[in-house]
ROBABA-204313 format. One record per residue (C-alpha): residue in one letter; x, y, z; residue number from 1. Coordinates in nm, 4 decimals. Each point is the difference from the previous one (the first is absolute). Example, Ala and Ser with C-alpha at 12.3 -4.5 7.8 and 13.67 -1.06 7.14 Angstrom:
// residues 2
<pt><code>A</code><px>1.2300</px><py>-0.4500</py><pz>0.7800</pz><pos>1</pos></pt>
<pt><code>S</code><px>0.1370</px><py>0.3440</py><pz>-0.0660</pz><pos>2</pos></pt>
// end
This chain:
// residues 105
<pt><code>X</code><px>0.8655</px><py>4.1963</py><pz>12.1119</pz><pos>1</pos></pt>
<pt><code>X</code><px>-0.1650</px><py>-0.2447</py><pz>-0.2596</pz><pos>2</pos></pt>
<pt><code>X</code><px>-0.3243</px><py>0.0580</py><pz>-0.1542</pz><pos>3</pos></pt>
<pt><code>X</code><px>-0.1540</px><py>-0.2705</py><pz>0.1600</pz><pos>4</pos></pt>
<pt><code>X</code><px>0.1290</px><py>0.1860</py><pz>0.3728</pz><pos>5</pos></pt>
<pt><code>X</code><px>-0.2623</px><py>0.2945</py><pz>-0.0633</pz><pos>6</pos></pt>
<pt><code>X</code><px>-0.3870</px><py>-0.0060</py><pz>0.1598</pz><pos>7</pos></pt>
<pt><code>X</code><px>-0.1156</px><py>0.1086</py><pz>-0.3575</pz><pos>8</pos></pt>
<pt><code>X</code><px>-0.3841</px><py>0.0622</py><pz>0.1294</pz><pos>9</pos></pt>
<pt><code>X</code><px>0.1673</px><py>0.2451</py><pz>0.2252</pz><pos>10</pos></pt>
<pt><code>X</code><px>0.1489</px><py>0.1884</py><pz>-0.2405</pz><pos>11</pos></pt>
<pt><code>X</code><px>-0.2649</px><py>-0.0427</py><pz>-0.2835</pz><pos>12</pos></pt>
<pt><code>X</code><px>-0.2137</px><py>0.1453</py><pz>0.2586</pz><pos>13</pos></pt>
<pt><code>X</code><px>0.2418</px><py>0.2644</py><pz>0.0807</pz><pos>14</pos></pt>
<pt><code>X</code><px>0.0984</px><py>0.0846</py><pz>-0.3549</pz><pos>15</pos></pt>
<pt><code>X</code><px>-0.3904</px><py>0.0436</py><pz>-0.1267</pz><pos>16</pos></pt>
<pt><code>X</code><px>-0.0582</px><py>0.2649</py><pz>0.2668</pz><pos>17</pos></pt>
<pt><code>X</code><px>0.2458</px><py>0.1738</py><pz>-0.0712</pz><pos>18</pos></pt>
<pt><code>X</code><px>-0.0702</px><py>0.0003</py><pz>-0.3824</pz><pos>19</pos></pt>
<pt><code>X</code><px>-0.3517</px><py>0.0787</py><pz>0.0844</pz><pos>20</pos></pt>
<pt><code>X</code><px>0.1399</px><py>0.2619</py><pz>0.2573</pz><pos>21</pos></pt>
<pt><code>X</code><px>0.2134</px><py>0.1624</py><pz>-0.2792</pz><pos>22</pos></pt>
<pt><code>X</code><px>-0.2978</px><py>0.0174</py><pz>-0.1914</pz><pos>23</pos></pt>
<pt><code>X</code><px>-0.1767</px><py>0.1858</py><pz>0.2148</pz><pos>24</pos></pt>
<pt><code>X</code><px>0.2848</px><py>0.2605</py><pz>0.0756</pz><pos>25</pos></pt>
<pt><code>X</code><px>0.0204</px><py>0.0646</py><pz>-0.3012</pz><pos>26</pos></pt>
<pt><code>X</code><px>-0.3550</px><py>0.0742</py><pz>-0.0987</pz><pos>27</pos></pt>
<pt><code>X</code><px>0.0275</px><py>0.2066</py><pz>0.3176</pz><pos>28</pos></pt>
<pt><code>X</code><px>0.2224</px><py>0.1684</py><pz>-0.1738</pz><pos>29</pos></pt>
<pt><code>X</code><px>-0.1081</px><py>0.0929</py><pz>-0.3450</pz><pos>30</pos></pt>
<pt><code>X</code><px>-0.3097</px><py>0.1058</py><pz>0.1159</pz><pos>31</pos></pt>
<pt><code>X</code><px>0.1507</px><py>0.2388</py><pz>0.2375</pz><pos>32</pos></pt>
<pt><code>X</code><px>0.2090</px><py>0.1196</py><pz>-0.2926</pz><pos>33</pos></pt>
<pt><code>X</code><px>-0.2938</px><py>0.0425</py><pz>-0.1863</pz><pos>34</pos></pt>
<pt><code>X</code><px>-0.2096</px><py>0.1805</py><pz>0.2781</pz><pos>35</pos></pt>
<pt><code>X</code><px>0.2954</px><py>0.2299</py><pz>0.0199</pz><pos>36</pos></pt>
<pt><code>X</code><px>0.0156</px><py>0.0764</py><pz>-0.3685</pz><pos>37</pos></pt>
<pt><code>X</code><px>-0.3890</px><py>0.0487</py><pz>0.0457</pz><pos>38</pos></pt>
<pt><code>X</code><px>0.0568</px><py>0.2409</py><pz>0.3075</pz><pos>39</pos></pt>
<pt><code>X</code><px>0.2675</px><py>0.2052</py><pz>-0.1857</pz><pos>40</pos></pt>
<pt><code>X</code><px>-0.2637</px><py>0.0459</py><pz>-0.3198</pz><pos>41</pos></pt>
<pt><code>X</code><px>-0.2573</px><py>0.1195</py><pz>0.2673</pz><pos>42</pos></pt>
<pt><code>X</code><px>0.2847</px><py>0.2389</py><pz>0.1699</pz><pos>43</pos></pt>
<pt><code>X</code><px>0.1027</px><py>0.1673</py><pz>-0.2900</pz><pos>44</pos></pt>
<pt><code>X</code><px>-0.3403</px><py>0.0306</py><pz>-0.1318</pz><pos>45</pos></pt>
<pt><code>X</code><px>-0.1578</px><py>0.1433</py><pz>0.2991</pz><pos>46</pos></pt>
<pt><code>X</code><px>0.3292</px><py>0.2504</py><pz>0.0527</pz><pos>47</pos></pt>
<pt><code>X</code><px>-0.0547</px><py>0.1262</py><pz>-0.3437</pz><pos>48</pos></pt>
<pt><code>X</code><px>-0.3013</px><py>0.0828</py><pz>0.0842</pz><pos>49</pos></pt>
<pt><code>X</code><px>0.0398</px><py>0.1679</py><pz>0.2885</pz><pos>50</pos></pt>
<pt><code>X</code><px>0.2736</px><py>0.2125</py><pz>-0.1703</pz><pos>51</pos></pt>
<pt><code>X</code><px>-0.2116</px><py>0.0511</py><pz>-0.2271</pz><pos>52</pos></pt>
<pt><code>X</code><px>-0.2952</px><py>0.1716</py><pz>0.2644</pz><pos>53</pos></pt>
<pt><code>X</code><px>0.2934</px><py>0.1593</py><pz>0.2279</pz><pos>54</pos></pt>
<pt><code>X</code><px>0.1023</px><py>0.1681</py><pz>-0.3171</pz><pos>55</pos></pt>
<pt><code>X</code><px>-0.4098</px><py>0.1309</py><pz>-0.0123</pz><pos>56</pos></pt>
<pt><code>X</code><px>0.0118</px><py>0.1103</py><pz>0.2937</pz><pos>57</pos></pt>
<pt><code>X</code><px>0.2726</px><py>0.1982</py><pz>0.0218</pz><pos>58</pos></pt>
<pt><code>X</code><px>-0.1031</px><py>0.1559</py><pz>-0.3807</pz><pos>59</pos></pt>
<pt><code>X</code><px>-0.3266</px><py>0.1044</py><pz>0.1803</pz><pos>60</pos></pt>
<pt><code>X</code><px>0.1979</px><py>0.0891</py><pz>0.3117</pz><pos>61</pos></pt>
<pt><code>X</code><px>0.1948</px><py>0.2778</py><pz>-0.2605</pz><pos>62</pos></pt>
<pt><code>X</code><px>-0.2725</px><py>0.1470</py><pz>-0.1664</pz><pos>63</pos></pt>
<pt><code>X</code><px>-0.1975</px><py>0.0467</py><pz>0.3702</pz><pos>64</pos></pt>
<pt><code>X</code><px>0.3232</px><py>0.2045</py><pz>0.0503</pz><pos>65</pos></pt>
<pt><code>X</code><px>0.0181</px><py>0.1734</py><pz>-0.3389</pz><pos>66</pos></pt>
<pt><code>X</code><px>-0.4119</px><py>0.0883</py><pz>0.0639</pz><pos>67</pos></pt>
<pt><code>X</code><px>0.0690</px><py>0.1222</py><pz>0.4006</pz><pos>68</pos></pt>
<pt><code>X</code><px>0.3216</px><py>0.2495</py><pz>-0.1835</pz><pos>69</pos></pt>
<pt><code>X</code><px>-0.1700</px><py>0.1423</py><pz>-0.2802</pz><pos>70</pos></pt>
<pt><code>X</code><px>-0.4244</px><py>-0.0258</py><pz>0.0997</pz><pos>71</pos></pt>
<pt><code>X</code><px>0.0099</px><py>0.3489</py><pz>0.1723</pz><pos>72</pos></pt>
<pt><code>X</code><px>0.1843</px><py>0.1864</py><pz>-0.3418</pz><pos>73</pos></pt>
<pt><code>X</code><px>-0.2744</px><py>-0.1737</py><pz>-0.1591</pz><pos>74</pos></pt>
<pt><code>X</code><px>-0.2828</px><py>0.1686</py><pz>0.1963</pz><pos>75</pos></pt>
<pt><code>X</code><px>0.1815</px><py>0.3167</py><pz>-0.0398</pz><pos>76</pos></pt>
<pt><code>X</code><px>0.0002</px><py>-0.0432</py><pz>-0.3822</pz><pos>77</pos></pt>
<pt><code>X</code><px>-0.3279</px><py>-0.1078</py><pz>-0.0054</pz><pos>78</pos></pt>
<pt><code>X</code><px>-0.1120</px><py>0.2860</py><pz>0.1627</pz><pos>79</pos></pt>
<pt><code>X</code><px>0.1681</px><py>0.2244</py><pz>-0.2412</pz><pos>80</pos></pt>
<pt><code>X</code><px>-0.1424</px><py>-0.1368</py><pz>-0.2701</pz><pos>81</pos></pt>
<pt><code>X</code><px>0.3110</px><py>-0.1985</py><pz>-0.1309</pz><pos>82</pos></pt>
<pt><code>X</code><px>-0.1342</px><py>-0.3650</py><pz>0.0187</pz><pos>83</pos></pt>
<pt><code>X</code><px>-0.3304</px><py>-0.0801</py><pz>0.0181</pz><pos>84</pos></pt>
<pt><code>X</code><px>-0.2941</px><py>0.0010</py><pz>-0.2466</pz><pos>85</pos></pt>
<pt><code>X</code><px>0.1009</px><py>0.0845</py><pz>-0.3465</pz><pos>86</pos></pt>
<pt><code>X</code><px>-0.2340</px><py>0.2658</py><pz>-0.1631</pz><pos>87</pos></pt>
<pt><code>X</code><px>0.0941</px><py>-0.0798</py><pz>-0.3859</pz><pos>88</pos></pt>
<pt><code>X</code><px>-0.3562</px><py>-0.0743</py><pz>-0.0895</pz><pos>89</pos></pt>
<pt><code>X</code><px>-0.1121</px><py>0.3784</py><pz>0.1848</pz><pos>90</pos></pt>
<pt><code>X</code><px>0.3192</px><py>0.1582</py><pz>-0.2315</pz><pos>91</pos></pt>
<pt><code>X</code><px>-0.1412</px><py>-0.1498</py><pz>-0.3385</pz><pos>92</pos></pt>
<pt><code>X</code><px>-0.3666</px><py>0.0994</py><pz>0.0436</pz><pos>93</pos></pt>
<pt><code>X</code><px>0.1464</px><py>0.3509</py><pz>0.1144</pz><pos>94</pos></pt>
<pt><code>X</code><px>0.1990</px><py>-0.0115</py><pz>-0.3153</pz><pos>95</pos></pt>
<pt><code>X</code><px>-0.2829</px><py>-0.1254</py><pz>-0.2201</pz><pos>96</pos></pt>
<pt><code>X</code><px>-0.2204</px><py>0.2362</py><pz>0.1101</pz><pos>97</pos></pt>
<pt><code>X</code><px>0.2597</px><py>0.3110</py><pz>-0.0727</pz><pos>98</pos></pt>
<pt><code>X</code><px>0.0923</px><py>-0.1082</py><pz>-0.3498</pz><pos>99</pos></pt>
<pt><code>X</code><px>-0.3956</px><py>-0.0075</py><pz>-0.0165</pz><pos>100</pos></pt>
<pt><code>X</code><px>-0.0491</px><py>0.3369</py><pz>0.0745</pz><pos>101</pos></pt>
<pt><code>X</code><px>0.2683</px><py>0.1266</py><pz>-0.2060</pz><pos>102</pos></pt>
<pt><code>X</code><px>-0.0544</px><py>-0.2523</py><pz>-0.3168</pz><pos>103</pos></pt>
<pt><code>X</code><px>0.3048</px><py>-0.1143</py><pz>-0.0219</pz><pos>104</pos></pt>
<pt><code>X</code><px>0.0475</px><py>-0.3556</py><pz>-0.2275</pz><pos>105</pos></pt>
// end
């Protein structure tokens, strides 16, 4: 086939779609890539996150446990006298007023 053989509007025509078609695809493309690398930065993000809280929970989800084992040797304790309110300040003003009445220094 000779040059002069070919319909050269035809395939000018032809050829500049299909530059302008490769154009396209190709934007089509990067910005998918880049919505995906976008998407992956919002996955990880938001998974850390809720690794982060599941991790909470399940902290707060032990000590509920821990409270629920030891709360009634607590009450017992407290009843005793063990835990509770701390009478220092009642021990000192006992003790001041003994080393009062006996002068000591």
């Amino acid at each position: 086939m000779r040059r002069e053989d070919f319909d050269w509007p035809v395939v000018r025509f032809s050829f500049t779609i299909f530059i302008v078609l490769l154009l396209i695809s190709s934007a089509l493309v990067t910005g998918s890539l880049m919505f995906k690398k976008d998407m992956l930065k919002e996955y990880t993000m938001n998974k850390s996150r809720f690794n982060s809280i599941s991790q909470k929970y399940l902290t707060v989800d032990e000590d509920e446990e821990i409270i629920r084992q030891y709360y009634p040797e607590f009450i017992t304790l407290y009843k005793k006298g063990f835990v509770g309110r701390e009478h220092r300040l009642n021990w000192i003003e006992t003790l001041r007023a003994s080393s009062e009445r006996v002068k000591l220094p």
